[in-house]
C-alpha positions in Angstrom: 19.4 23.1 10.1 19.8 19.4 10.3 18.6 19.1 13.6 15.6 20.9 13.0 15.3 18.6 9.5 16.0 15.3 12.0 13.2 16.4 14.3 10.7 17.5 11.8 11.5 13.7 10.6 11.1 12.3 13.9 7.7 14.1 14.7 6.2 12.5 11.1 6.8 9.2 12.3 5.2 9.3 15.5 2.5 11.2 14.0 2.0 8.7 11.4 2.1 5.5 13.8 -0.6 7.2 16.5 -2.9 7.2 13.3 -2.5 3.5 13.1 -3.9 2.7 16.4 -7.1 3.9 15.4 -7.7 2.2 12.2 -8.7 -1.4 12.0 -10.6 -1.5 15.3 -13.2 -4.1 15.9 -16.7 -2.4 16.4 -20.0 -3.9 17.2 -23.6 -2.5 16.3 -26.3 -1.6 19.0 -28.6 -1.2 16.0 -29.8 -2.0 12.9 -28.2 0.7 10.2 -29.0 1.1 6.4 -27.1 3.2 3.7 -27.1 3.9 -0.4 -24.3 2.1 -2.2 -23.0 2.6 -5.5 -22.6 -1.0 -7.9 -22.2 -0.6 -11.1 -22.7 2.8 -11.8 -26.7 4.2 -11.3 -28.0 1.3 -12.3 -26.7 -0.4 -9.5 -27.8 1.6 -6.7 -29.5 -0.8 -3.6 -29.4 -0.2 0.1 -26.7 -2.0 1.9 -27.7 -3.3 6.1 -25.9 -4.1 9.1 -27.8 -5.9 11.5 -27.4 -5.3 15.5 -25.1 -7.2 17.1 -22.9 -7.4 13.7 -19.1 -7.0 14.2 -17.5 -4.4 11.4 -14.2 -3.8 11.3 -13.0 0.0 10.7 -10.5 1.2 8.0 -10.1 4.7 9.1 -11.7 6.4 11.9 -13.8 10.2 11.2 -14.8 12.5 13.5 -18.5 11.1 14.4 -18.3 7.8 12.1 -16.4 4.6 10.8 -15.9 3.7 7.7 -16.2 0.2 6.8 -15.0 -1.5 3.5 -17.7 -3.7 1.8 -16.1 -4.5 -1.6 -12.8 -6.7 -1.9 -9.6 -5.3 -2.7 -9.2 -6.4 -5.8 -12.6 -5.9 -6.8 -13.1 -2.2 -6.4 -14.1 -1.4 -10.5 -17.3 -0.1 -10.6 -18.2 -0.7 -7.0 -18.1 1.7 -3.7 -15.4 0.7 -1.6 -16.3 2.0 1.5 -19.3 2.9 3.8 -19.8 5.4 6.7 -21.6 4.0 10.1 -22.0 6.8 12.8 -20.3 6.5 15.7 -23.9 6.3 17.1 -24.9 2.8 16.1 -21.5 1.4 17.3 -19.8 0.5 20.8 -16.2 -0.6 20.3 -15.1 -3.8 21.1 -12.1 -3.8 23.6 
């Protein structure tokens, strides 16, 4: 029992540090992309841009996009924290 316990344990961790590797990646834009974003409540609803040739840097990594935080930490009360960029309008930087 404790051996299977030690592996189960052993098996979270490396599944846990793979996932790291794919966060925070540096990504570059091939194209101009546009998206909704939430400020303030309805009210504050305006479309957000990336130009081409803009760097983002990705927080987590879904299966055909990126998502990319555009509000502050410590500023995330009434403001969208993230936004999604497909995979398609990126080429990651190596």
């Amino acid at each position: 029992m404790r051996l299977f316990l030690l592996s189960l344990l052993f098996l979270s961790c490396i599944a846990c540090t793979k996932n790291d590797d794919l966060s925070l990646s540096e990504y570059i834009l091939t194209e101009k992309y546009c998206d909704r974003v939430v400020i303030g409540g309805v009210v504050g609803i305006m479309d957000m841009c990336f130009q081409k040739d803009e760097i983002v840097i990705a927080e987590a990594l879904i299966i055909d996009s990126i998502s990319v935080r555009i509000a502050k930490k410590n500023n995330t009360i009434n403001a969208q924290e993230l936004i999604n960029i497909p995979l398609s309008h990126l080429k990651i930087i190596e």
